[in-house]
Biotite code that builds the C-alpha atoms (Angstrom):
import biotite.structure as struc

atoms = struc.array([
    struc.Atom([19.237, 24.500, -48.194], chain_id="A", res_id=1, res_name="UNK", atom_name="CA", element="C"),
    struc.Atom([18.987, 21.710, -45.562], chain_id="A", res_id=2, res_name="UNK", atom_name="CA", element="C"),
    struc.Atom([20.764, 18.723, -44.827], chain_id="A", res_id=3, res_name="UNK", atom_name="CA", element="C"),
    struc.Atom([19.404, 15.282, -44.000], chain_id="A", res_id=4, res_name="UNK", atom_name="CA", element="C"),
    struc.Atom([20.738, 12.187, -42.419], chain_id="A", res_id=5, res_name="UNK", atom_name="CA", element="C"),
    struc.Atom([18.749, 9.645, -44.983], chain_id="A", res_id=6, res_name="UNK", atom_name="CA", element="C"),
    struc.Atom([16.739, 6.901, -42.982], chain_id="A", res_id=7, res_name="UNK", atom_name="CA", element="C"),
    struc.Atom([13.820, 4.623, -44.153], chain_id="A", res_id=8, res_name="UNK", atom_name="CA", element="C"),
    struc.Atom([11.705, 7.505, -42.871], chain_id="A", res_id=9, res_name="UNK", atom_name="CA", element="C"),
    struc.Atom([12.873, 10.202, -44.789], chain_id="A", res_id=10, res_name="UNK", atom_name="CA", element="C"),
    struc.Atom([14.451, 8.085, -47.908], chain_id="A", res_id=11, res_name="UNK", atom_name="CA", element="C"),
    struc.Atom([11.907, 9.748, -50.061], chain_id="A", res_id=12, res_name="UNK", atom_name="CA", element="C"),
    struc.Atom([13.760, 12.997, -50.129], chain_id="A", res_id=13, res_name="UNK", atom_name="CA", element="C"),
    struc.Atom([15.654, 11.211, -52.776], chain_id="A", res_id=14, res_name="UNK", atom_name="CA", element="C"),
    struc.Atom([12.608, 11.284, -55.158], chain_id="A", res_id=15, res_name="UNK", atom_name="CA", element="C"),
    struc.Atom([14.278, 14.083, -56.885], chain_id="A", res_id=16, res_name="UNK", atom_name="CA", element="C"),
    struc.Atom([17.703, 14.096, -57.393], chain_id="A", res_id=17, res_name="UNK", atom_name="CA", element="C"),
    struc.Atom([20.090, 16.883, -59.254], chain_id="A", res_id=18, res_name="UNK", atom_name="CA", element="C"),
    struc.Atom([22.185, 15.409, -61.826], chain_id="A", res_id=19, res_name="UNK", atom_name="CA", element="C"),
    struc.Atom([25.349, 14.054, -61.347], chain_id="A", res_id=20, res_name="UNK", atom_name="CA", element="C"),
    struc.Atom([24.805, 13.955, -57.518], chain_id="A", res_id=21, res_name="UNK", atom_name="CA", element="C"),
    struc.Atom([25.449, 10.113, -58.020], chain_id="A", res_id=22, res_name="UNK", atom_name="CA", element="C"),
    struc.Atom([27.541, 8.140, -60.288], chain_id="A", res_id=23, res_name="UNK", atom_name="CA", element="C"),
    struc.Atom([24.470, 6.454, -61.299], chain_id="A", res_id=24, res_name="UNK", atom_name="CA", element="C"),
    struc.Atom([20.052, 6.745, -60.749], chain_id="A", res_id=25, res_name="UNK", atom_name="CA", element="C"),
    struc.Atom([19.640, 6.511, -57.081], chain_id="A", res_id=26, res_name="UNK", atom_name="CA", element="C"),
    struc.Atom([17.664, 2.594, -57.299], chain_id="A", res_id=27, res_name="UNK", atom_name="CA", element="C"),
    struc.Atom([15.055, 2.053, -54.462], chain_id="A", res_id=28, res_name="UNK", atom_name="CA", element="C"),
    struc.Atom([16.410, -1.611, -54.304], chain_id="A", res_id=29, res_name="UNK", atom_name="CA", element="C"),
    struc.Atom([19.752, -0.476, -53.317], chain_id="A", res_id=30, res_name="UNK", atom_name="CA", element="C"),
    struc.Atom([18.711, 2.602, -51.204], chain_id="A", res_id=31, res_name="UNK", atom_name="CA", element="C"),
    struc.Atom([16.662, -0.371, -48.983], chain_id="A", res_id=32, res_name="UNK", atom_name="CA", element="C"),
    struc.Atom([19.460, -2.251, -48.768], chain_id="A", res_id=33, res_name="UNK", atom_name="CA", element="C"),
    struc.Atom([21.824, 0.550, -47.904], chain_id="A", res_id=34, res_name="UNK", atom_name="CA", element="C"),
    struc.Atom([19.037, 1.652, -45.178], chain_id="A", res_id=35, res_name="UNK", atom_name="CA", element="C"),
    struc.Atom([19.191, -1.352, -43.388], chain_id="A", res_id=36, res_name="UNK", atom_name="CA", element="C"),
    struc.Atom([22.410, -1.698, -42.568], chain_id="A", res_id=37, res_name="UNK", atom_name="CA", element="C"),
    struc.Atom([22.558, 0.904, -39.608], chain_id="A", res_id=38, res_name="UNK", atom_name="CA", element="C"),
    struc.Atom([26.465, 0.839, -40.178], chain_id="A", res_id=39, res_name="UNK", atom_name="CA", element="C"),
    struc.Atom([25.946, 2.701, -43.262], chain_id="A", res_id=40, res_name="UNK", atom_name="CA", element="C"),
    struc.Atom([25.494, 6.754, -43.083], chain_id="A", res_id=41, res_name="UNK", atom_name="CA", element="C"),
    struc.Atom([23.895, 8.857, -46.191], chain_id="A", res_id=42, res_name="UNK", atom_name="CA", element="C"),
    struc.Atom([23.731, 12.699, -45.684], chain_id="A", res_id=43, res_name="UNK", atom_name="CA", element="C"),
    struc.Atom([21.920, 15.081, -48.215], chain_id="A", res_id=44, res_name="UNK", atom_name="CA", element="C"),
    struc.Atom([21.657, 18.557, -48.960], chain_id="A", res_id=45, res_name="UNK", atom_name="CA", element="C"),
    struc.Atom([18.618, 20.098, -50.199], chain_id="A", res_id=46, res_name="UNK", atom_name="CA", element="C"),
    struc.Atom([17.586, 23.031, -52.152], chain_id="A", res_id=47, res_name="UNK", atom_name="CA", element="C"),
    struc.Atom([14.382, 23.556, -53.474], chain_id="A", res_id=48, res_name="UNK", atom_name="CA", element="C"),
    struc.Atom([13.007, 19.927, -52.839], chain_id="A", res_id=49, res_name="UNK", atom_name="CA", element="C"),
    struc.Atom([15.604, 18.685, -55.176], chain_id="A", res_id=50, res_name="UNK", atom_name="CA", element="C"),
    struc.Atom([19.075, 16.970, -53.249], chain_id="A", res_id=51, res_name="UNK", atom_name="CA", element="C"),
    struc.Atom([21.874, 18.988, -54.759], chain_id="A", res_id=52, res_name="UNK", atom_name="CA", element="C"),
    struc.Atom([24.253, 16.855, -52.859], chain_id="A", res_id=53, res_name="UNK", atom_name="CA", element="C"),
    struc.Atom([25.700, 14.024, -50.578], chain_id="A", res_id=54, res_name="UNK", atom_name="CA", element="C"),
    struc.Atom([28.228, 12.023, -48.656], chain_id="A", res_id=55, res_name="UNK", atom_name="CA", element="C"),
    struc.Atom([27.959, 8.693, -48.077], chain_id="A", res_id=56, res_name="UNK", atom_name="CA", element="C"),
    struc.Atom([30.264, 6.871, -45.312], chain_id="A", res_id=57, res_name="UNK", atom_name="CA", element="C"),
    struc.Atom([30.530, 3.091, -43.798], chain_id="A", res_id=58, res_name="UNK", atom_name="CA", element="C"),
    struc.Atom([31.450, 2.939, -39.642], chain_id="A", res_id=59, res_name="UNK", atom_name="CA", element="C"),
    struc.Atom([32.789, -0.127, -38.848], chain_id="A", res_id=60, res_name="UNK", atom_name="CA", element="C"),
    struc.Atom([34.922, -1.765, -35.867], chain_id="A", res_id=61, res_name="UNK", atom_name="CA", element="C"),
    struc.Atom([37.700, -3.781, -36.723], chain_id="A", res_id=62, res_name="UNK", atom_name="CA", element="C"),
    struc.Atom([39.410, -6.478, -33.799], chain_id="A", res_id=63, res_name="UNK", atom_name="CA", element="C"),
    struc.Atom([42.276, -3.795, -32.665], chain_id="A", res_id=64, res_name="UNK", atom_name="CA", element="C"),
    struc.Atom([40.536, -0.672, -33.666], chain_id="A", res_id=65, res_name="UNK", atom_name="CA", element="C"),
    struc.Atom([37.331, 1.109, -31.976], chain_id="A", res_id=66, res_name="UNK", atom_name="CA", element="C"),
    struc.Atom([34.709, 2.361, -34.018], chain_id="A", res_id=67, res_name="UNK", atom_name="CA", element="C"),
    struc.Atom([35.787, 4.104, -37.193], chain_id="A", res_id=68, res_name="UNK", atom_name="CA", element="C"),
    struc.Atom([34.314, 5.786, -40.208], chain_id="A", res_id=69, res_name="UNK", atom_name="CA", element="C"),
    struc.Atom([35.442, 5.261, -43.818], chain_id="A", res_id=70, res_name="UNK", atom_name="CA", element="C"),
    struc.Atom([34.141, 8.834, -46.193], chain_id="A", res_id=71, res_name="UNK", atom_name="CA", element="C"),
    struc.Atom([33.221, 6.651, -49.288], chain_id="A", res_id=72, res_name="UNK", atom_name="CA", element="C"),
    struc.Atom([31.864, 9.113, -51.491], chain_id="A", res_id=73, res_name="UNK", atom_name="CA", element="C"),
    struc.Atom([30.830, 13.251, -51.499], chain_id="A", res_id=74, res_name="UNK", atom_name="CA", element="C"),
    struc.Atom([29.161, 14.243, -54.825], chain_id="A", res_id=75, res_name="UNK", atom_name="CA", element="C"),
    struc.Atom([27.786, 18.068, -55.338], chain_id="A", res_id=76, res_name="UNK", atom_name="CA", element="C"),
    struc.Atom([25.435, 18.771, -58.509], chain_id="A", res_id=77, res_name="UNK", atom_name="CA", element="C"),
    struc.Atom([27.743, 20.868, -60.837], chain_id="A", res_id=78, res_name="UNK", atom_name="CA", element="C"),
    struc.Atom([25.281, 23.939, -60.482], chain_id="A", res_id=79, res_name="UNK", atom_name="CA", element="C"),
    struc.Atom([25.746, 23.515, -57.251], chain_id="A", res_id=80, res_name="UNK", atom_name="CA", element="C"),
    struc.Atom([29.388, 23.321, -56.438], chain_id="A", res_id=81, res_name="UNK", atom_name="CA", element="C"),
    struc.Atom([31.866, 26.152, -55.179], chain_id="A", res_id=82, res_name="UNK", atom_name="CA", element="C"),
    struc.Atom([28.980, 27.376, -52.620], chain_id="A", res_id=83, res_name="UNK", atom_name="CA", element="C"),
    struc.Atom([30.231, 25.654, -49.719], chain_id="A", res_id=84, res_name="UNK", atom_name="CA", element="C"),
    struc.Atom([27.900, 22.580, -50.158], chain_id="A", res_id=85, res_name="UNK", atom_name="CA", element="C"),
    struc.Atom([30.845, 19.806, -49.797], chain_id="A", res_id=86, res_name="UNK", atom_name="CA", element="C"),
    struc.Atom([31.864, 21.238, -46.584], chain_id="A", res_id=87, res_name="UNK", atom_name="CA", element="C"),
    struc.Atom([28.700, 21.502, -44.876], chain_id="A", res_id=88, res_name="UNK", atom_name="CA", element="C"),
    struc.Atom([28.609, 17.858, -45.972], chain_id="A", res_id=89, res_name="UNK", atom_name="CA", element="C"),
    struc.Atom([31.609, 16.923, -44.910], chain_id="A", res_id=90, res_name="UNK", atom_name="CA", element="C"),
    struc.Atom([31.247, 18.457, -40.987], chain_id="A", res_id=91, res_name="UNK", atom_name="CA", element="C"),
    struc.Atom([28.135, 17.203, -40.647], chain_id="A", res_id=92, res_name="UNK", atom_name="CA", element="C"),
    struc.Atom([29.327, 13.866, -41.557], chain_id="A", res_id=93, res_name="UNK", atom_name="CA", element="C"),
    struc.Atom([32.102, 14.033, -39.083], chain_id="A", res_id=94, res_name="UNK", atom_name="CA", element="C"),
    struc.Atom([30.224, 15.010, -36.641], chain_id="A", res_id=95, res_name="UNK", atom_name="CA", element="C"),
    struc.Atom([27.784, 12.531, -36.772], chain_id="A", res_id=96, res_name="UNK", atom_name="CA", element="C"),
    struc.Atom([30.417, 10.147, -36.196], chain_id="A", res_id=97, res_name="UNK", atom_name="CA", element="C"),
    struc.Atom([31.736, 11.833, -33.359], chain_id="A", res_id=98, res_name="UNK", atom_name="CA", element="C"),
    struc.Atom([28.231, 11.570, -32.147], chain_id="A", res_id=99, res_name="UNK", atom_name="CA", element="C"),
    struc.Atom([28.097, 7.974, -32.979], chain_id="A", res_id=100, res_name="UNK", atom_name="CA", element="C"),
    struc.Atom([31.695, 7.719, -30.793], chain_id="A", res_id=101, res_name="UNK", atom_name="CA", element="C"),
    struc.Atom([33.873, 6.511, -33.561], chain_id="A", res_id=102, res_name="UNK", atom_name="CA", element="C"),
    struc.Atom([37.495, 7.258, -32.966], chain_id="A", res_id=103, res_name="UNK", atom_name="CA", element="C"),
    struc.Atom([38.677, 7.972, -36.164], chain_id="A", res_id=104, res_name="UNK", atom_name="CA", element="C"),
    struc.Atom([37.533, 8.839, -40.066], chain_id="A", res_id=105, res_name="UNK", atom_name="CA", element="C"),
    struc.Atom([39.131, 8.606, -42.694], chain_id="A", res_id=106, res_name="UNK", atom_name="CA", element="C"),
    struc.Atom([38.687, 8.903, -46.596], chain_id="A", res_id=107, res_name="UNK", atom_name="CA", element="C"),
    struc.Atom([40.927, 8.530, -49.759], chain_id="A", res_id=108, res_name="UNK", atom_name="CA", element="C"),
    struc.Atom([41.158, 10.757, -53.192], chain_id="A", res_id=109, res_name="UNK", atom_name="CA", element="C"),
    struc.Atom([43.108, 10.803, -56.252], chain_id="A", res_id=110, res_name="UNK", atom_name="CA", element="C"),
    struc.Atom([46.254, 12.827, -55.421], chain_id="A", res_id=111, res_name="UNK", atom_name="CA", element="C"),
    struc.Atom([45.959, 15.254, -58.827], chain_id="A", res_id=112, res_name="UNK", atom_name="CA", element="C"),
    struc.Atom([41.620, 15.967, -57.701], chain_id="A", res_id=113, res_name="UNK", atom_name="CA", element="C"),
    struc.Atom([41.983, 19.447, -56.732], chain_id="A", res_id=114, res_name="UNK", atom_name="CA", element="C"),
    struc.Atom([38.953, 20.293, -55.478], chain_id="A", res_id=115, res_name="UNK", atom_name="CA", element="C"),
    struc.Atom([38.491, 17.200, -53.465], chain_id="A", res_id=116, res_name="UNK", atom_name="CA", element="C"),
    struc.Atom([41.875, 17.496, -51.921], chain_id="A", res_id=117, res_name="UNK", atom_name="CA", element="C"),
    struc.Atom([40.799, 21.525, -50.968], chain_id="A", res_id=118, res_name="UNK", atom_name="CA", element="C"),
    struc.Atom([37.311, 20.337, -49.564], chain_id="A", res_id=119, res_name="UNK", atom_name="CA", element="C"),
    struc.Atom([39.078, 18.033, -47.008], chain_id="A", res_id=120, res_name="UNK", atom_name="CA", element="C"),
    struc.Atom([41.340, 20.364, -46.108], chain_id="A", res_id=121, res_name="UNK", atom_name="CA", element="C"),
    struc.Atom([38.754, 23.031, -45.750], chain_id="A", res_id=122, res_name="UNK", atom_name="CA", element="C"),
    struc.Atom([36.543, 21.046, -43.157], chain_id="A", res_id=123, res_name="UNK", atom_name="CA", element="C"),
    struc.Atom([36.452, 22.007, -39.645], chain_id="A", res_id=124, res_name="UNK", atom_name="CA", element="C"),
    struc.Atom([38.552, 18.965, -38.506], chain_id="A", res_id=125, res_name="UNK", atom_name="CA", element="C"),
    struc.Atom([42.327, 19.129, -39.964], chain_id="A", res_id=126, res_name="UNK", atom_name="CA", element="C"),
    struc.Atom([43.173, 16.017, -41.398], chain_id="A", res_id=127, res_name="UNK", atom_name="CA", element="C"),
    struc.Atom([46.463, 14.285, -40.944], chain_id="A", res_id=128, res_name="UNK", atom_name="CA", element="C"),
    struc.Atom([47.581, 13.936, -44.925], chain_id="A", res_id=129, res_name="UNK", atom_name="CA", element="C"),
    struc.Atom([49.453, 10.315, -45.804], chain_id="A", res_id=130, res_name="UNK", atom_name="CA", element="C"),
    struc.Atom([50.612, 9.198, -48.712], chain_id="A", res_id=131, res_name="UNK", atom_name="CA", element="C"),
    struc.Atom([48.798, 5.733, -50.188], chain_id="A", res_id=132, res_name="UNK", atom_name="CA", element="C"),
    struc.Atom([48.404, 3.455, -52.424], chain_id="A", res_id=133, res_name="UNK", atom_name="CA", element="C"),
    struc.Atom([45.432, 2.139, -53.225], chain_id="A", res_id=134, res_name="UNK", atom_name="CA", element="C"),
    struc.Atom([44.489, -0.950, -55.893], chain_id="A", res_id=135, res_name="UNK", atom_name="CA", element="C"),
    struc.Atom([41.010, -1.500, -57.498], chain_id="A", res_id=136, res_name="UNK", atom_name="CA", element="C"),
    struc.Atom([40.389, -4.752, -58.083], chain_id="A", res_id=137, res_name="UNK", atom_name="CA", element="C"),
    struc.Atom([37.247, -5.463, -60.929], chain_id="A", res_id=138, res_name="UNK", atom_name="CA", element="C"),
    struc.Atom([35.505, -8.123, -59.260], chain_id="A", res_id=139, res_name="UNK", atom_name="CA", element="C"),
    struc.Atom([32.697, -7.881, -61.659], chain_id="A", res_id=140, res_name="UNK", atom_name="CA", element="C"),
    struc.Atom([34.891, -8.637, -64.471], chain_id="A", res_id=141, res_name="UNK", atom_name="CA", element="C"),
    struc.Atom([35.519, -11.840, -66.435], chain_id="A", res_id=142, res_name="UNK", atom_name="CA", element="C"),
    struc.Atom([37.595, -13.324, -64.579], chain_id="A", res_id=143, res_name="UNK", atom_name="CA", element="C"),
    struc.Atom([41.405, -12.493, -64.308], chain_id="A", res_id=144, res_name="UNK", atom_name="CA", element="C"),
    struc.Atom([44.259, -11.577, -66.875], chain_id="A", res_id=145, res_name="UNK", atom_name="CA", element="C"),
])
């Protein structure tokens, strides 16, 4: 297995994709978009010529905070999990923003996930655990309520 930062160079590694890697079917359209905007980060793991999983992550400065990182998203094929794969994801991840000097990274998970909550703690860097709240608002929707 290898892992991949994705850029327009190498974005055909996701040709083949295991399921349930992504929510949805990686769309060329959107990996374009996402590819251009050099503030966005996609790492991959491969096996076999097949990605088996990823992390994807936004850096971004803000007017009284250096660069940061924000973990959006790590997904790990179900055949694929418990091997380590998440971590591996997640270091390299941080360490690529390290490399990229942000200051800071940070992420956010459903309190009851288990196994995401014992893959962040498992990662080389110790995170500092808060308590949050977070709101989703449906912006697609039709209209308010």
């Amino acid at each position: 297995m290898t892992l991949h930062l994705v850029t327009p160079e190498n974005a055909h590694l996701l040709g083949s994709v295991a399921p349930d890697v992504f929510d949805n079917e990686v769309r060329p359209d959107l990996l374009r978009e996402f590819l251009g905007n050099p503030m966005n980060h996609l790492v991959v793991a491969v096996a076999g010529g097949t990605v088996v999983g990823m992390a994807s992550a936004i850096s971004y400065v803000h007017p009284d905070k250096p660069l940061q990182l924000f973990v959006n998203e790590v997904g790990v094929a179900t055949a694929h999990r418990r091997r380590g794969i998440g971590k591996l994801l997640m270091d390299f991840l941080l360490d690529h923003a390290e490399r990229l000097g942000c200051t800071d990274a940070w992420l956010g998970t459903e309190a009851d996930n288990v196994a995401a909550l014992a893959l962040y703690r498992a990662t080389r860097r110790r995170p500092k655990e808060e308590q949050v709240v977070v709101f989703t608002y449906d912006l697609a929707g039709a209209g308010t309520t």
